[in-house]
Structures are given as C-alpha cells and as structure tokens.
N, C-alpha and C positions, 0 to 999 in steps of 0.2 A: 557706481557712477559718482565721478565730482563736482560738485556745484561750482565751487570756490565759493569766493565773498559774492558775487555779484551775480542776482539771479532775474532773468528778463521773462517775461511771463510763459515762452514755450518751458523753461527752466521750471519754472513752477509748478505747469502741469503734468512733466516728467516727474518732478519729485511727489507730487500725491500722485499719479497712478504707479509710480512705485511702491511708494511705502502705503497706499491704501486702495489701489486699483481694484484688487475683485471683491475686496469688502464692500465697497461701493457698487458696484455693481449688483453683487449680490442686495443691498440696501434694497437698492431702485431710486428711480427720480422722486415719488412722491416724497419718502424718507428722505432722503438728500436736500428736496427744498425746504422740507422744515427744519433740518437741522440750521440750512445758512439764513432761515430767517430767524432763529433762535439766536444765532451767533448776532446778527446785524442787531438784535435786541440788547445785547449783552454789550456793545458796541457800544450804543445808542447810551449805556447807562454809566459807561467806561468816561463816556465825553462828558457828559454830567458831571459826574462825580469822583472820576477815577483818576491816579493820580498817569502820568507819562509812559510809565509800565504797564499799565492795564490797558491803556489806550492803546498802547502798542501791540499788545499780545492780542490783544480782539482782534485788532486789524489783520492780525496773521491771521486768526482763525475765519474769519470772513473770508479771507482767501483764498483758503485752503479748499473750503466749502466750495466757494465761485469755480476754483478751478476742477475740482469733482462732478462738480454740475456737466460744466464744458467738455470734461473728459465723457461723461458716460453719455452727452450729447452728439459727441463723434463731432465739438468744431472747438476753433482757435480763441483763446482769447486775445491774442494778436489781432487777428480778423477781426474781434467783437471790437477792439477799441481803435483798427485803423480809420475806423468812419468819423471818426473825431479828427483825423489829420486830413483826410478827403474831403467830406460832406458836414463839419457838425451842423449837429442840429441845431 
C-alpha cells in the first residue's frame, strides 16, 4: 500500500495496522496504553529539552501508539477529532 507524502489520519491507522496490527493486538489494550503513555512522556521531555528532531520523532511515536489504540478499539480517529469541527468542547 502507498501512502505518498501526505497521510490523513484513516492513513495512519492503515499504516500501523499494517506494519503492527496483530502484534498489537496480541499486546492487548492494557500494554498499548502504557506504551502511549510512556511515548507522551518521552514527548513531554522532547519539548523540554529536545532539539526539533526529537520533538518530532516523539510526536510520530505518540501517534502511532494513539492510532493502535483506536485500531484495536475498532473506532476512527477521524471520528475521535470530528467533534472538534461539530461540537468543541
């Protein structure tokens, strides 16, 4: 499958349950949340102190995590952020 340059977040969650779909699953959700709260850590300390590179690479990994999450939740992250175009809070 091709991404190209430009990946909108169904795109995202295709490419991790590609490249990580039944690892994940096999994981389980407990394991999967702690990983993306470890990344959001890693994150956290990228902003701090890290230079544009680091900052950036976390944020993929935050993402990646988020979108495994939603994958092995069986919903969209589309859906999770139209409520922001509808309803925010």
């Amino acid at each position: 499958m091709h991404y190209g340059n430009h990946m909108d977040l169904n795109n995202v969650q295709g490419l991790v349950e590609n490249l990580y779909g039944d690892m994940d699953r096999e994981r389980g959700l407990p394991p999967t949340v702690a990983w993306l709260c470890e990344e959001v850590g890693e994150l956290a300390q990228a902003v701090r102190k890290g230079s544009k590179e680091e900052q950036l690479h976390e944020l993929g990994d935050v993402l990646a995590w988020l979108a495994s999450l939603a994958n092995q939740l069986d919903l969209s992250l589309d859906d999770a952020i139209n409520r922001y175009v509808t309803n925010p809070p």
